[in-house]
KEKOL-536446 format. One record per residue (C-alpha): x, y, z; residue in one letter. Coordinates in Angstrom, 3 decimals. Each point is the difference from the previous one (the first is absolute). Layout:
// KEKOL-536446
[tifi [X, Y, Z], "a"]
...
//
This chain:
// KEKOL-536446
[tifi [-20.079, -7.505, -0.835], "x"]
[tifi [2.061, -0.111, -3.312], "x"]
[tifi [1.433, -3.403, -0.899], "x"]
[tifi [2.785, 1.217, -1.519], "x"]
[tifi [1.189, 2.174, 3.428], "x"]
[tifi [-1.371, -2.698, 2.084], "x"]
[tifi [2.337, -2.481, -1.785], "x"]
[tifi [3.322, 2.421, 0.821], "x"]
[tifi [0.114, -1.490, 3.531], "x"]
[tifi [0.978, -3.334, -1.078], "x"]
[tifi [3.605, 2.022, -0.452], "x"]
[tifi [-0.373, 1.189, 3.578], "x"]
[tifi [-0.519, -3.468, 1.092], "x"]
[tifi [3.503, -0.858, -2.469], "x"]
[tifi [1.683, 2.846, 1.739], "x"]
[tifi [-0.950, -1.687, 3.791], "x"]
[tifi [0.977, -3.683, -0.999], "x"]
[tifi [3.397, 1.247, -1.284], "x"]
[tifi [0.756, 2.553, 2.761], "x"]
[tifi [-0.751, -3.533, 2.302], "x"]
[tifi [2.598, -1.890, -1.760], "x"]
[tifi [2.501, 2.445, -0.267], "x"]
[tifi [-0.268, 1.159, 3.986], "x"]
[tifi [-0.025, -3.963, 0.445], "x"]
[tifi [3.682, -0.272, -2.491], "x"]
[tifi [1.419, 3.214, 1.250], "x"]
[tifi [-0.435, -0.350, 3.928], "x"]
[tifi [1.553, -3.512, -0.656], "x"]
[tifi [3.000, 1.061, -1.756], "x"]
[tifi [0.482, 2.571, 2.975], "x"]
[tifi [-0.635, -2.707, 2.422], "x"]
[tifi [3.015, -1.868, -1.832], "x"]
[tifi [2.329, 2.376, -0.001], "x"]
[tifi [-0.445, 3.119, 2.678], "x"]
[tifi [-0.177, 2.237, -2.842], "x"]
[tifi [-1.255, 3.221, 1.438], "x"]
[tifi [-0.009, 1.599, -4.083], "x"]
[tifi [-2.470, -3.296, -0.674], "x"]
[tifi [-2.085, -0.017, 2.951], "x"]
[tifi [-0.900, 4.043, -1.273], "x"]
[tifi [-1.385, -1.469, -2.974], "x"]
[tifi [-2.282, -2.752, 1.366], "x"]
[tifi [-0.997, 3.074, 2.246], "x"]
[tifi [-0.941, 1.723, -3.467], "x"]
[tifi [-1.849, -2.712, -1.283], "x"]
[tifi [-2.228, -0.433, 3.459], "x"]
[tifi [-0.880, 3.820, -1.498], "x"]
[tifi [-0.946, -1.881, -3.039], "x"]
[tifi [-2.527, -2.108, 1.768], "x"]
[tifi [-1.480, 3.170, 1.494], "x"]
[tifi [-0.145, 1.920, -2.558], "x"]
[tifi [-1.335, -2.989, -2.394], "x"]
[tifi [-3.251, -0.127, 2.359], "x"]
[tifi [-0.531, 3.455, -0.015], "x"]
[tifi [0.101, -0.019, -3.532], "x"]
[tifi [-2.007, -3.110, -0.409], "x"]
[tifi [-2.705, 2.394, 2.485], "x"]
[tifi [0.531, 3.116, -1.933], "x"]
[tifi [-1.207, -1.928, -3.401], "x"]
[tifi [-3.077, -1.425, 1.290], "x"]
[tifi [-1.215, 3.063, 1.400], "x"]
[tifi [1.151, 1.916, -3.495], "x"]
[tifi [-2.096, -2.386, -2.041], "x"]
[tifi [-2.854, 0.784, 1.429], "x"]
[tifi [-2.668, 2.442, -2.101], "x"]
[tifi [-1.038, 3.330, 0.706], "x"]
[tifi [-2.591, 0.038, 2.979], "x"]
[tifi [-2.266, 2.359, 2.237], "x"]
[tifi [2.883, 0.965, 1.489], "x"]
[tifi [2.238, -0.360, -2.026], "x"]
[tifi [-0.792, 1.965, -3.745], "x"]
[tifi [3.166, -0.485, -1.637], "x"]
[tifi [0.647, -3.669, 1.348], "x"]
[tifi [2.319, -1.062, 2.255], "x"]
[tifi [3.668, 0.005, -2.588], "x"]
[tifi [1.915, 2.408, 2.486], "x"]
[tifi [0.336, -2.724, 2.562], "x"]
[tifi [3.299, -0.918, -1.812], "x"]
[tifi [1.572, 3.244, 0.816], "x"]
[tifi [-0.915, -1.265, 3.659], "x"]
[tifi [1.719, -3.331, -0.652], "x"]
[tifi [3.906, 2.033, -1.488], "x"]
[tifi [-0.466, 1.817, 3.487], "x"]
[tifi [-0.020, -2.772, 1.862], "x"]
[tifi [3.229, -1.723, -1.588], "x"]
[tifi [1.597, 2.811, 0.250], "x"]
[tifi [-0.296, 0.309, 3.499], "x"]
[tifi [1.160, -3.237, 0.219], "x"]
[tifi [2.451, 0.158, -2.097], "x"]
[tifi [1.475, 2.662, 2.511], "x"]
[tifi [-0.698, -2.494, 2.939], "x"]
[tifi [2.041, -2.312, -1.752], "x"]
[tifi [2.966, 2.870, -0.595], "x"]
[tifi [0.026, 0.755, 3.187], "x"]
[tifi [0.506, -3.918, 1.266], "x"]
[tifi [2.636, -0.353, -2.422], "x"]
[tifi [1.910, 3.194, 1.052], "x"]
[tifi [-0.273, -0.880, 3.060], "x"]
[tifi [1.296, -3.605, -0.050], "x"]
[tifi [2.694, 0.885, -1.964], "x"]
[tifi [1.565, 2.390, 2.052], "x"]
[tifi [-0.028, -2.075, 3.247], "x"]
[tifi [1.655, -2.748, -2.330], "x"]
[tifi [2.732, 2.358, -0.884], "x"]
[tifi [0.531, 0.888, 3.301], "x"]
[tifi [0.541, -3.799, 0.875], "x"]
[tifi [0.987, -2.194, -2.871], "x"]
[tifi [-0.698, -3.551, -0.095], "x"]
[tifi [1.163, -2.660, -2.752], "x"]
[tifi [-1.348, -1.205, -2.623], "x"]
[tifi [-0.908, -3.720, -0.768], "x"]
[tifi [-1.533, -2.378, -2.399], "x"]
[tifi [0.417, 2.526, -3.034], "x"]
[tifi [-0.407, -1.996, -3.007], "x"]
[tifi [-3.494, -1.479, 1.470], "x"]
[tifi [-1.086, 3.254, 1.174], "x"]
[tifi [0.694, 2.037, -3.254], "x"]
[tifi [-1.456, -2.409, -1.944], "x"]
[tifi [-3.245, -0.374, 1.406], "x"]
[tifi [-0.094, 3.762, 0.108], "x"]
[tifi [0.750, 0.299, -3.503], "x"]
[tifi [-3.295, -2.324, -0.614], "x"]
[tifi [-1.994, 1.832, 1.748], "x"]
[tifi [0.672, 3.199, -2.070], "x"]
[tifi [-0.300, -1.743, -3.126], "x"]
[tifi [-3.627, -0.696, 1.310], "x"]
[tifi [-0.705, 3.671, 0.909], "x"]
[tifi [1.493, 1.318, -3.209], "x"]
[tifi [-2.478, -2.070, -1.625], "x"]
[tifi [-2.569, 0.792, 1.621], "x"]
[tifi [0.497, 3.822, 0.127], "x"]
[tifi [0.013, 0.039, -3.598], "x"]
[tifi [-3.150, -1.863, 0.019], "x"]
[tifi [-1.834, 2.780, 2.126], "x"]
[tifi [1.822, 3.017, -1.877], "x"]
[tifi [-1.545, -1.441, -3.236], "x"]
[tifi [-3.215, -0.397, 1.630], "x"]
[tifi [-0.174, 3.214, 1.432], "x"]
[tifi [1.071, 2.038, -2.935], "x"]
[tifi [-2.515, -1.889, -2.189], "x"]
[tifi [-2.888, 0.118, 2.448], "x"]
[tifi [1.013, 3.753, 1.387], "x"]
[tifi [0.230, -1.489, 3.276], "x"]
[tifi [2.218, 2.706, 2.361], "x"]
[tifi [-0.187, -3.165, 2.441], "x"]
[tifi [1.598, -3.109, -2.102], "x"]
[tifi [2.396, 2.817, -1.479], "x"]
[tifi [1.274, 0.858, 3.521], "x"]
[tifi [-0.119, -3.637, 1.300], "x"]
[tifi [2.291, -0.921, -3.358], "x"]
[tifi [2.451, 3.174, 0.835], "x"]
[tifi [0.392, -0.938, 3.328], "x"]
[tifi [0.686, -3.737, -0.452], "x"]
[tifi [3.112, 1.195, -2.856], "x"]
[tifi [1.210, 2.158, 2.585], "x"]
[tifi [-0.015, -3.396, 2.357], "x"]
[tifi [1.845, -1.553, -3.569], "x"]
[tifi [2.995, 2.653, 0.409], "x"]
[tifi [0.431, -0.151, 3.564], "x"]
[tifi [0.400, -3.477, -0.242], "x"]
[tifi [2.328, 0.137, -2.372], "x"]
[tifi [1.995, 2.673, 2.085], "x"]
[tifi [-0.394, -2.018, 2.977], "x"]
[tifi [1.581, -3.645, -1.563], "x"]
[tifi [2.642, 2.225, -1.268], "x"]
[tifi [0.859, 1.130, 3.292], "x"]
[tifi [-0.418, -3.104, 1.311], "x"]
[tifi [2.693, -1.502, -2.641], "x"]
[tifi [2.300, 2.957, 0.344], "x"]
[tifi [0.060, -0.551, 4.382], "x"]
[tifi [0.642, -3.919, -1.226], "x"]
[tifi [3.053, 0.885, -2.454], "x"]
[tifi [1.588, 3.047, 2.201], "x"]
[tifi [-0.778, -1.191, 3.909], "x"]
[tifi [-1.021, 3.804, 0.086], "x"]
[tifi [-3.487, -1.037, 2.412], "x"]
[tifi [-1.025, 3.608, 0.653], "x"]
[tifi [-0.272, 0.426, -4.149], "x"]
[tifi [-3.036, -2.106, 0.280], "x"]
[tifi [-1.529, 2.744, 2.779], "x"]
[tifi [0.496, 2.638, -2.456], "x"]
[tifi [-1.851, -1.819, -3.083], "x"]
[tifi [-2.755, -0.254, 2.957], "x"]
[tifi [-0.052, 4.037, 0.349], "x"]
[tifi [0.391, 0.466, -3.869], "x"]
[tifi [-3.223, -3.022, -0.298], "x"]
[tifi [-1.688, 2.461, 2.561], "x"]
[tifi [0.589, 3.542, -1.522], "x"]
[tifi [-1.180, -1.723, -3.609], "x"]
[tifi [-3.493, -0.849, 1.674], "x"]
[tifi [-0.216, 3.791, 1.188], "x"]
[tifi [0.443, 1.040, -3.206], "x"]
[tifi [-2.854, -2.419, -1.411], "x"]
[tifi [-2.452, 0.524, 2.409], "x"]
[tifi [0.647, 4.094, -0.750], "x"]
[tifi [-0.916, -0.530, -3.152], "x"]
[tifi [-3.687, -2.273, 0.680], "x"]
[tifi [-0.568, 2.321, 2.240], "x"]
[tifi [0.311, 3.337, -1.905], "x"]
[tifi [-1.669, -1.932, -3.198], "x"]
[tifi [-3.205, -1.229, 2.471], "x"]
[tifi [-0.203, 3.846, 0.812], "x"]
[tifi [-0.242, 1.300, -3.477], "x"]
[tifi [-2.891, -2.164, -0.469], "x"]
[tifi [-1.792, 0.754, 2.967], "x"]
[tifi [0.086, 3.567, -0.818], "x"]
[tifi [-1.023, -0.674, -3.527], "x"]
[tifi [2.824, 0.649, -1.849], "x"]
[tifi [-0.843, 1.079, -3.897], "x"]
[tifi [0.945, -3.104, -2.760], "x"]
[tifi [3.204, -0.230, -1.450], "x"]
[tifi [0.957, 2.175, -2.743], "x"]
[tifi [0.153, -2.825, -2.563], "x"]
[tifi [-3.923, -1.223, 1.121], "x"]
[tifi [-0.736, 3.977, -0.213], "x"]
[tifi [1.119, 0.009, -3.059], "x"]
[tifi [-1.555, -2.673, -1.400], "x"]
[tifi [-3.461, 1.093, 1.616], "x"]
[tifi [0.454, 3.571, -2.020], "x"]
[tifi [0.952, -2.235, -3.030], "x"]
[tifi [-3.595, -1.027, -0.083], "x"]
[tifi [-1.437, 3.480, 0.224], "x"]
[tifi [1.905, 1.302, -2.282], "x"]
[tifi [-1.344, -2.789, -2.579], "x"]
[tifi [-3.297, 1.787, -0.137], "x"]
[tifi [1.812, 3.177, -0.466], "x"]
[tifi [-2.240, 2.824, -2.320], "x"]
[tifi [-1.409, 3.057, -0.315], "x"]
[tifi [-3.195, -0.086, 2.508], "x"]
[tifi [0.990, -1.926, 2.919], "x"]
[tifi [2.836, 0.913, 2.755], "x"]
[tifi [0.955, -1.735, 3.471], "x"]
[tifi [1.574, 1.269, 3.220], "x"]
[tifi [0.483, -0.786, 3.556], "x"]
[tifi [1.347, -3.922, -0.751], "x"]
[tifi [0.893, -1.058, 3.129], "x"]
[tifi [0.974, -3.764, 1.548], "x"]
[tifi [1.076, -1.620, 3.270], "x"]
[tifi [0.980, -4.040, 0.254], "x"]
[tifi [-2.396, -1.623, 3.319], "x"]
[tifi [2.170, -3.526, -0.163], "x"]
[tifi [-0.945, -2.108, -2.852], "x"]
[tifi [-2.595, 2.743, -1.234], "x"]
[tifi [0.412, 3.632, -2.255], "x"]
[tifi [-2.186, 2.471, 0.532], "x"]
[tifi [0.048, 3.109, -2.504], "x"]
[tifi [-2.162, 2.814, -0.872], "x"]
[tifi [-0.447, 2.079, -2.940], "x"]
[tifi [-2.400, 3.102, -1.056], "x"]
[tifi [-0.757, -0.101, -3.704], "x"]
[tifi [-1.634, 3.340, -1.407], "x"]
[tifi [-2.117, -0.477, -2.852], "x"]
[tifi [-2.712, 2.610, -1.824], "x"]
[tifi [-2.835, 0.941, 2.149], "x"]
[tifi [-2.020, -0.864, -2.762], "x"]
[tifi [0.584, -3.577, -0.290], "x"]
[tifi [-2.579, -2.706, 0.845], "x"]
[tifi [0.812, -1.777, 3.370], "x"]
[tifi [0.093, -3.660, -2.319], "x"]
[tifi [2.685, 1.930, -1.938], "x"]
[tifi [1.983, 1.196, 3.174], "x"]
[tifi [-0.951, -3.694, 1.696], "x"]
[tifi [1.213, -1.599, -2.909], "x"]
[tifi [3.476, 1.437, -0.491], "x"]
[tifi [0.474, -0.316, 3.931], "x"]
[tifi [-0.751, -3.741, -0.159], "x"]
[tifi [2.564, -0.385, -3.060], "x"]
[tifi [2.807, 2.111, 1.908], "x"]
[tifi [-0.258, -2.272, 3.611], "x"]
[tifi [-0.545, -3.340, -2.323], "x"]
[tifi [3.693, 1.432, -1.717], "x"]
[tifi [1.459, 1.095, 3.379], "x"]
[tifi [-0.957, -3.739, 1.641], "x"]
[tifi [1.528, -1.993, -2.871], "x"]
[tifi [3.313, 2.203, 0.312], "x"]
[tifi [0.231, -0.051, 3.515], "x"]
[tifi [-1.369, -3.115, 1.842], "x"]
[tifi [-1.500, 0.226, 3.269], "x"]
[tifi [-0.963, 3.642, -0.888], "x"]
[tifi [-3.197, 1.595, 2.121], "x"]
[tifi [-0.618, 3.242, -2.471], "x"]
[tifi [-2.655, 2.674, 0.662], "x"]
[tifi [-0.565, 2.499, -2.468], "x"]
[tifi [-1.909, 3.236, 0.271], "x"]
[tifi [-1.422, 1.404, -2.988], "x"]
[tifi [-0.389, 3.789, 0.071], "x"]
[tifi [-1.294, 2.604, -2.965], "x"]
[tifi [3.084, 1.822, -1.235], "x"]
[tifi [-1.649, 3.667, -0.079], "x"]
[tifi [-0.742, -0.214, 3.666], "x"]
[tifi [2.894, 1.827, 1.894], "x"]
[tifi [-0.567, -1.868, 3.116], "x"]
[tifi [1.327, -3.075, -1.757], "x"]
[tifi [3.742, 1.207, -0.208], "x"]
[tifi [0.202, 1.455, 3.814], "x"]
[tifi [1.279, -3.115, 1.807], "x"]
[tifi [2.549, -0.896, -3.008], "x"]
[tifi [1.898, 1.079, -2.891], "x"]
[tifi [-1.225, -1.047, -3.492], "x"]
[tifi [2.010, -2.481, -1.246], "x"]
[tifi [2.086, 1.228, -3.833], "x"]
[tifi [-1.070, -3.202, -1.722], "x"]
[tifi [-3.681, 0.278, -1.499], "x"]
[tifi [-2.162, -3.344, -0.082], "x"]
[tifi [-1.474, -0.989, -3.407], "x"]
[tifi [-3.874, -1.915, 0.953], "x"]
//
């Protein structure tokens, strides 16, 4: 098991603790003041919790190396983890939605504002700091997992602060049902979240190709070796998690040495690696007079110099 992956739960574990304290703050601030809008987002952050142990799951069993069973490893379990939160995420919606329409239908007061908006207000300082913690994480490590966990928690940032403005407007108009409707708008926000994980965890369980800038940058390298006997075709990627996999045919003269062919090969994936990290490459090396090597893709225009 890789150190450095096995090391990336110590943010899931960050993730749990503060989803604990802020479902801890944010129930109390509801329990202080009736808030309906505020009890929606300690309901959120009990989502938190959830989704912070899946996630703390999903990155053991992604750090773990390619087995019998397993040939490629095991990096795809973190498309498994988005799923999950974004099922709960709906859960969560559809609590929310719920509560706040039975609130609007019967309105209660307010009470103990101040104290309630304030420790609400701390406890989304604490997520926002912690959500920009995983995002960083999770964009540095390529982890679809902390990335969702840190998306999810700023979405719990905004609907707090929607929710203590409600809270504050109810408190300066005596308008009680207004705090019913910031409930509704809280709930049709996490929808639109949990759309999003969702539709992201399915592009990556149906290996979706890179990005165009990572594409780019891939072809950059090729194009390096770029000259008069070599050509390339067929490039093609998917993202499995934290992993790349790509693969390349490079056509060379039938009348080179196999240490020549080897050699250039090792020199292209040792180029590819350093440009993009995490990168699994597997290059075929096929004799450019042979017709059979352009039927399953298109030469590429760009020559490659050995």
């Amino acid at each position: 098991m890789s150190s450095a992956r096995t090391n990336l739960t110590r943010f899931a574990w960050l993730s749990i603790a503060a989803a604990i304290a802020t479902i801890a703050l944010k129930f109390g601030a509801y329990l202080l003041t009736g808030s309906v809008g505020l009890l929606s987002d300690a309901a959120e952050s009990i989502v938190n919790l959830v989704a912070a142990f899946v996630a703390l799951l999903a990155l053991h069993v992604a750090a773990r190396p390619p087995d019998e069973d397993h040939h490629f490893g095991h990096s795809k379990a973190e498309y498994f983890s988005a799923v999950v939160e974004g099922l709960m995420i709906f859960v969560a919606a559809v609590f929310i939605l719920v509560t706040s329409v039975q609130r609007f239908l019967h309105p209660q007061p307010l009470e103990n504002v101040g104290v309630g908006l304030g420790i609400s207000v701390a406890a989304s300082a604490l997520s926002g700091i912690v959500a920009m913690t995983l995002l960083r994480a999770g964009r540095q490590h390529n982890s679809i997992t902390l990335v969702a966990d840190g998306k999810h928690l700023f979405t719990d940032v905004w609907t707090s602060v929607g929710v203590v403005v409600g809270v504050l407007l109810v408190a300066l108009t005596k308008w009680e049902r207004l705090d019913s409707i910031i409930a509704f708008l809280v709930g049709c926000n996490i929808v639109w979240t949990g759309w999003h994980l969702m539709r992201e965890s399915v592009d990556g369980l149906m290996d979706k190709a890179l990005d165009a800038e990572r594409a780019t940058a891939m072809r950059a390298v090729l194009d390096r070796y770029s000259g008069d006997e070599v050509t390339y075709h067929h490039l093609r990627t998917r993202e499995a998690g934290h992993r790349i996999f790509a693969s390349v045919h490079v056509l060379v003269p039938g009348a080179w040495t196999v240490q020549r062919g080897h050699d250039l090969v090792e020199d292209v994936e040792a180029d590819l690696r350093t440009a993009i990290p995490q990168l699994d490459i597997s290059i075929h090396l096929e004799p450019r007079e042979d017709p059979r090597s352009y039927e399953d893709g298109v030469p590429h225009s760009h020559h490659m110099r050995p």
